[in-house]
C-alpha positions in Angstrom: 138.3 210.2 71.5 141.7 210.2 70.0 144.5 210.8 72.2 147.3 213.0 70.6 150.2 210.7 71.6 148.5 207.9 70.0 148.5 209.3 66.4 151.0 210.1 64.0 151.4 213.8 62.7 150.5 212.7 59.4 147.5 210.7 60.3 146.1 213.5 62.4 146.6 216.0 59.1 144.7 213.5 57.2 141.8 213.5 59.9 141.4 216.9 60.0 141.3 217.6 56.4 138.8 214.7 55.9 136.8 216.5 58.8 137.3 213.3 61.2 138.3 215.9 64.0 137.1 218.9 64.9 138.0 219.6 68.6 140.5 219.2 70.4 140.5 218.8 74.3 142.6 218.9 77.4 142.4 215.3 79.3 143.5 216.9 82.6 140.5 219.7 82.3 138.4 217.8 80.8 137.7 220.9 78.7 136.7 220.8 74.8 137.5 223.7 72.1 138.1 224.7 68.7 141.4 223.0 67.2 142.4 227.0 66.7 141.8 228.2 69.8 145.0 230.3 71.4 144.0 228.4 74.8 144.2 224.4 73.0 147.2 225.6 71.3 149.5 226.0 74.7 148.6 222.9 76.0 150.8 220.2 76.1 150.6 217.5 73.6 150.1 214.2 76.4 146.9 216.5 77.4 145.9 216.9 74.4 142.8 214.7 72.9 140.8 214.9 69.6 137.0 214.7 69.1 134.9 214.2 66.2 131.8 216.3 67.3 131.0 218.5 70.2 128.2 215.5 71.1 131.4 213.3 71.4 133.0 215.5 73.7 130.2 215.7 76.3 129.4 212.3 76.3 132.9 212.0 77.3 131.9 214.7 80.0 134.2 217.6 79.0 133.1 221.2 79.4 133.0 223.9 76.5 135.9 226.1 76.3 135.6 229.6 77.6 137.9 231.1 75.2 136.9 230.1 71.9 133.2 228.8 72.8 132.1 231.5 75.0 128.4 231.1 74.2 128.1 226.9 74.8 130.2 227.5 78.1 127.9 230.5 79.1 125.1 228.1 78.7 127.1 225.0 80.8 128.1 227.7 83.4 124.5 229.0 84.1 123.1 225.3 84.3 125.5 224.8 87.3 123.5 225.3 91.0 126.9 226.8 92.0 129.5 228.9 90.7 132.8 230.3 91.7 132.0 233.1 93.5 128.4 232.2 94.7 125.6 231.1 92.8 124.4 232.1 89.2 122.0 234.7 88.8 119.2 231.7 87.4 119.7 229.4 91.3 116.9 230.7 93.3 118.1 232.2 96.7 121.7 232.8 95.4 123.6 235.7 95.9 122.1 238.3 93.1 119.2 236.8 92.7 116.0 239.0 91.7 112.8 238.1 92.7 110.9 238.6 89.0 108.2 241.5 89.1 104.9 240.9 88.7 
């Protein structure tokens, strides 16, 4: 994990180009995403960290990005017992939860 106030505008050119990043996350949020995501873009640069690899990222314990990763954070959301708003349609007993037909 790189943090965008350690690295030099040049240097972080350099990185991307030689494919040393590839996401960028939000330190705060602890949320990972494509470097062009509209969402990464607005952030400010002290929140702002790189990654090499999305297995980087989550061993650092950042989430996928709902914006530019929709799939991946479809698949973090639904492997959560709880969501905002009540459970997820997979936690047994949570609201919306279908019994499967036989």
């Amino acid at each position: 994990m790189i943090r965008h106030t350690e690295i030099s505008a040049i240097d972080l050119r350099k990185k991307i180009k030689a494919k040393e990043i590839r996401f960028g996350g939000n330190k705060n949020l602890k949320i990972y995403g494509t470097l062009n995501c509209p969402s990464g873009k607005r952030m400010k640069k002290e929140n702002r960290v790189f990654f090499l690899s999305e297995k980087e990222a989550r061993a650092n314990t950042y989430r996928p990005c709902g914006c530019c990763l929709r799939k991946d954070y479809n698949v973090w959301k639904n492997s959560l017992p709880y969501c905002r708003g009540g459970f997820n349609n997979e936690a047994k007993g949570g609201p919306g939860y279908r019994v499967p037909a036989s």
